[in-house]
C-alpha positions as CSV (number, residue, x, y, z in Angstrom):
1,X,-9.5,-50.6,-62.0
2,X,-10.7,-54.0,-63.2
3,X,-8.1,-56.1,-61.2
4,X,-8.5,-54.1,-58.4
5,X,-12.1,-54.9,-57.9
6,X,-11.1,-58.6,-58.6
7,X,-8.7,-58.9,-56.0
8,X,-11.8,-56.7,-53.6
9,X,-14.0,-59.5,-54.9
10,X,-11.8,-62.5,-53.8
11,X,-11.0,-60.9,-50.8
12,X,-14.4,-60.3,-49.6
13,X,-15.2,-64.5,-50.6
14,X,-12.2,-65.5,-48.6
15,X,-13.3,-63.4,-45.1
16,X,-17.1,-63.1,-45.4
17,X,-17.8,-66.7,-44.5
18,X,-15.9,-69.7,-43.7
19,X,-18.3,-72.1,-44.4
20,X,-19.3,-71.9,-48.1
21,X,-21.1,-69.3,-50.0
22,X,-22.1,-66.0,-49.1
23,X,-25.7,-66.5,-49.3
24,X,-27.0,-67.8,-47.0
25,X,-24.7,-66.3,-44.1
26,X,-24.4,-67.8,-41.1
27,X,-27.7,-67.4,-39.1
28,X,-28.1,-66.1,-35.2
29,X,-29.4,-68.9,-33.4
30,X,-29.3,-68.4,-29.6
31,X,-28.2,-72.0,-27.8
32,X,-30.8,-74.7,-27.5
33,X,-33.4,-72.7,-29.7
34,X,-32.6,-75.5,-32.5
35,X,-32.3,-79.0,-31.1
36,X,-31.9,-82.7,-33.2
37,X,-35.4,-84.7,-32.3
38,X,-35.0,-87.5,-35.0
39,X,-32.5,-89.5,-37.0
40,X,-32.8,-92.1,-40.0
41,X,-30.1,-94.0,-40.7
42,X,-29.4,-96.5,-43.1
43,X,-32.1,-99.4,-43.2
44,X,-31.5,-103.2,-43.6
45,X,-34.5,-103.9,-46.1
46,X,-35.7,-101.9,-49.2
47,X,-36.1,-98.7,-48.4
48,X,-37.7,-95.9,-49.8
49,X,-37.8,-93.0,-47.2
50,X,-33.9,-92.4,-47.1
51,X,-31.2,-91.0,-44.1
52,X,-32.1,-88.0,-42.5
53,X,-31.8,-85.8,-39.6
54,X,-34.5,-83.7,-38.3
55,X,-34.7,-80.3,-36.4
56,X,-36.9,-78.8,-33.7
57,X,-37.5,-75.4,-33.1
58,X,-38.7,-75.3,-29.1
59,X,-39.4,-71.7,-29.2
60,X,-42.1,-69.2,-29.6
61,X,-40.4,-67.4,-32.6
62,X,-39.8,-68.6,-36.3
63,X,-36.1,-69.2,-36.6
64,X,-34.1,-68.7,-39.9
65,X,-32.0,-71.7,-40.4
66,X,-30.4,-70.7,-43.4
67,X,-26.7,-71.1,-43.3
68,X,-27.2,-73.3,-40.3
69,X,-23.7,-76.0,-39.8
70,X,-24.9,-79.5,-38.8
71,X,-21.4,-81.4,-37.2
72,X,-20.9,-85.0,-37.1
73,X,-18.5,-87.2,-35.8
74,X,-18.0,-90.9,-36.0
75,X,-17.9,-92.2,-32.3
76,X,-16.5,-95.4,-34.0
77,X,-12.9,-95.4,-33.8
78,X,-11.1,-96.8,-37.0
79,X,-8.3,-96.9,-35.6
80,X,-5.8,-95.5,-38.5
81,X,-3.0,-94.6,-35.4
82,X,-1.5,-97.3,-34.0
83,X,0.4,-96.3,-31.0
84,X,4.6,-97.6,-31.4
85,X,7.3,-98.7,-29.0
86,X,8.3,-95.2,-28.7
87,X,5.0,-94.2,-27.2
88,X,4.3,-91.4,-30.1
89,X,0.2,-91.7,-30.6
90,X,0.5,-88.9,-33.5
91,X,-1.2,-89.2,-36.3
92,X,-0.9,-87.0,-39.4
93,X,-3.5,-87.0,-41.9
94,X,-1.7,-85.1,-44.5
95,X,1.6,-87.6,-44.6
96,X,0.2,-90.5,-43.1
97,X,-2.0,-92.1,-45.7
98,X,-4.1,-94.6,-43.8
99,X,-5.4,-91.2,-42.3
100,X,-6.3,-89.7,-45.3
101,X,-10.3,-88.2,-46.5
102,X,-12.5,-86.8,-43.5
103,X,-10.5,-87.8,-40.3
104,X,-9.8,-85.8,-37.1
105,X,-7.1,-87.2,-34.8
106,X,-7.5,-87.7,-30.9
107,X,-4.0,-87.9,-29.3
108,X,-3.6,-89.5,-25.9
109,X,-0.1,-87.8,-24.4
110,X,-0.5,-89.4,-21.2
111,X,1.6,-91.8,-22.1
112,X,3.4,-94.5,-19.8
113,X,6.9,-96.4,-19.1
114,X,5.1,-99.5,-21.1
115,X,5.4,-100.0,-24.7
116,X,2.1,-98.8,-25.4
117,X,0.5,-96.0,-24.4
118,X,-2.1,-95.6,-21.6
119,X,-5.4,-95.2,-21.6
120,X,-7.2,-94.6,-24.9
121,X,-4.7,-94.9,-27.8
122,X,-4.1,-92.3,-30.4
123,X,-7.5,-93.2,-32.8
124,X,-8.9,-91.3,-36.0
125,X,-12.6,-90.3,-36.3
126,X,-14.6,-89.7,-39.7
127,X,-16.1,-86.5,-39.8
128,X,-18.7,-84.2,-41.9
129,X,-20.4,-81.2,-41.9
130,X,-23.9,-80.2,-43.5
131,X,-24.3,-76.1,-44.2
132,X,-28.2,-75.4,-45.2
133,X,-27.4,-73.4,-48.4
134,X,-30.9,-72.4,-48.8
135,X,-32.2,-68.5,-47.5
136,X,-35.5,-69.6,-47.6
137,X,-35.6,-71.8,-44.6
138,X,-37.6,-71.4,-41.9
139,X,-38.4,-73.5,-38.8
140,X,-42.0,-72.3,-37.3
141,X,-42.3,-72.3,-33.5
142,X,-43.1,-76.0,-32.5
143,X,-42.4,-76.7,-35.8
144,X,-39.8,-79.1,-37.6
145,X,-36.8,-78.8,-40.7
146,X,-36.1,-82.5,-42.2
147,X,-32.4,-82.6,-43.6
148,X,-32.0,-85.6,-45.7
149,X,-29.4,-87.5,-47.9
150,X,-30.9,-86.5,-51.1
151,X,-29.5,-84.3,-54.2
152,X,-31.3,-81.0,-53.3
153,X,-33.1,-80.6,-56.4
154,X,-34.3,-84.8,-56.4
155,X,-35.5,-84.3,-52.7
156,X,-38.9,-86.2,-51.2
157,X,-41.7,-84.3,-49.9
158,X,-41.3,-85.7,-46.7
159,X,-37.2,-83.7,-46.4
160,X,-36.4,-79.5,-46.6
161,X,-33.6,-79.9,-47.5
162,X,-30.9,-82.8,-49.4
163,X,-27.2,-82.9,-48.3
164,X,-25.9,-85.7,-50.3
165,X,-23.8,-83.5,-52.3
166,X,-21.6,-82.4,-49.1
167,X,-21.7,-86.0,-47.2
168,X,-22.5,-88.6,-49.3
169,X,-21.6,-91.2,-46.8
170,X,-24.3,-93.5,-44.5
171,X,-25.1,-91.5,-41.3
172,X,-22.5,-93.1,-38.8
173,X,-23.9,-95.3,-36.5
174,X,-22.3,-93.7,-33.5
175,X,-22.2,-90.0,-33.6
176,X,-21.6,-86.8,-32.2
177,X,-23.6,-84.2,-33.7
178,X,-23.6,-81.1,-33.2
179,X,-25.5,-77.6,-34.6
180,X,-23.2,-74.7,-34.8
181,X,-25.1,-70.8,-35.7
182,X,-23.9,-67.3,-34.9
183,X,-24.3,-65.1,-32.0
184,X,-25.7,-62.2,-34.8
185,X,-22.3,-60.5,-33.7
186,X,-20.4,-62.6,-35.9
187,X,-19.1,-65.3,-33.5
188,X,-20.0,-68.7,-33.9
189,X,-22.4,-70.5,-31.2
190,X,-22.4,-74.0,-30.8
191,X,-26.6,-74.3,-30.5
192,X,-27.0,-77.9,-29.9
193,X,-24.5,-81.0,-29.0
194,X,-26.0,-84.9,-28.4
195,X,-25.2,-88.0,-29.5
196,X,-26.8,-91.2,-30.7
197,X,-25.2,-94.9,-30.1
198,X,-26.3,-98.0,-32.2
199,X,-28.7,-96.3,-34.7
200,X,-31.3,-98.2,-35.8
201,X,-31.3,-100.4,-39.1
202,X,-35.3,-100.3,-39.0
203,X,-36.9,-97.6,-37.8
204,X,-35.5,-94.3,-36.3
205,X,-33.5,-92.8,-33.3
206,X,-36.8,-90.7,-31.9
207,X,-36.8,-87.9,-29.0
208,X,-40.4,-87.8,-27.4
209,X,-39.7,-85.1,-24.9
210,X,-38.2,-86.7,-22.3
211,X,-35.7,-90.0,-23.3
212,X,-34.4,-90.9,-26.5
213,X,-36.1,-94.5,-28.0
214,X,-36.5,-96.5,-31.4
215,X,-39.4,-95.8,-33.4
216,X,-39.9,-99.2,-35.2
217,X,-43.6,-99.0,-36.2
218,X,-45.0,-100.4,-39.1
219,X,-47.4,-98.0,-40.5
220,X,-50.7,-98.1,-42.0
221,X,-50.6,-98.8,-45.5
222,X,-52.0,-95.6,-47.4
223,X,-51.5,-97.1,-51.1
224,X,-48.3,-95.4,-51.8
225,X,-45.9,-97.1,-53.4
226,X,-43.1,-96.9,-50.4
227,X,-41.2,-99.0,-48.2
228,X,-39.6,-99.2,-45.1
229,X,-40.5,-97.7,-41.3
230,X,-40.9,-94.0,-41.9
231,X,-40.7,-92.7,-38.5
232,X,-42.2,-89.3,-38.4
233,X,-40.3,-87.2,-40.2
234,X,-41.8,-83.3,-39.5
235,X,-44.1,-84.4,-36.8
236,X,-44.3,-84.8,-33.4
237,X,-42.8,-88.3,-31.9
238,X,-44.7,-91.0,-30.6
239,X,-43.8,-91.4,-27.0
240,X,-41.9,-94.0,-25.9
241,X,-42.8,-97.3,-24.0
């Protein structure tokens, strides 16, 4: 009787959620109800405020983002697949050790009579993924969740929630992102997709509404002991010139 509920145990971790533990489950976020408005990335002088991302909730209705998948890609090809003389621009990242760690492979099979192949060769990208492992989070209507490169437990006021445990790594500087939910049915919903090129080394990548634009502002000292261009992390953005 003991093994068997063992093995029900293990069974029910394996299928109840691919994405980590079973609490928080993945939340049901209809499409665009979650979108990314700001990104930090890493900054050129001393910095204080640290890497993060920040969500906007758009709608009229508090949205559970627990269990929410935040998707990025590295839009900066590294290059680990060199396309040969026989026109093979495979890559395989489990025997092919210059591929090896977080790395998706984009094969280009339209290849030509040349040596090479055409078009874009076969590249790597870097990738990660974020899951908010916390129930409790909510993101009010109008309102905004700060997911930040910070140990959880040792995160600043200013962040909801600290990922540096699941992607250590600098935010790349060009970068897919993407926000994947469920549909509440079980199926996964991609909720958001954008991108960001050239991320700022002072400042942040801002959203005010209508364009994207860099939010370099020095602020007003207050007396606190920080440094670096904070942006407006769980605010509203400035607009842009």
């Amino acid at each position: 009787m003991e093994k068997a509920g063992l093995i029900t145990v293990a069974c029910l971790l394996v299928t109840a959620c691919v994405r980590g533990p079973l609490d928080p489950v993945c939340p049901a976020v209809a499409a665009d109800d979650l979108r990314v408005s700001e990104v930090r990335g890493g900054q050129t002088d001393l910095d204080t405020w640290g890497q993060w991302i920040e969500l906007f909730n758009p709608t009229a209705m508090p949205i559970e983002a627990g269990g929410l998948l935040i998707r990025l890609r590295n839009q900066t090809r590294n290059g680990c697949s060199k396309p040969s003389a026989s026109c093979d621009c495979s890559c395989n990242i489990e025997t092919d050790e210059s591929c090896q760690g977080f790395c998706q492979c984009v094969v280009d099979t339209d290849c030509g009579t040349s040596e090479f192949c055409q078009g874009e060769p076969g590249a790597c990208h870097d990738f990660g993924e974020v899951t908010l492992l916390d129930s409790s989070l909510v993101v009010e209507p109008g309102g905004y969740l700060v997911a930040g490169r910070f140990p959880n437990d040792e995160r600043p006021d200013h962040v909801d929630y600290g990922w540096e445990t699941q992607f250590g790594s600098s935010l790349y500087d060009n970068a897919l992102v993407e926000l994947w939910a469920c549909d509440g049915q079980g199926n996964d919903v991609k909720v958001h997709e954008g991108t960001w090129v050239d991320l700022p080394s002072a400042g942040t990548w801002s959203f005010d509404g209508t364009q994207w634009c860099v939010d370099d502002r020095d602020p007003a000292y207050t007396g606190d002991l920080v440094h670096g261009l904070p942006g407006t992390p769980g605010e509203a953005n400035p607009p842009c010139n």
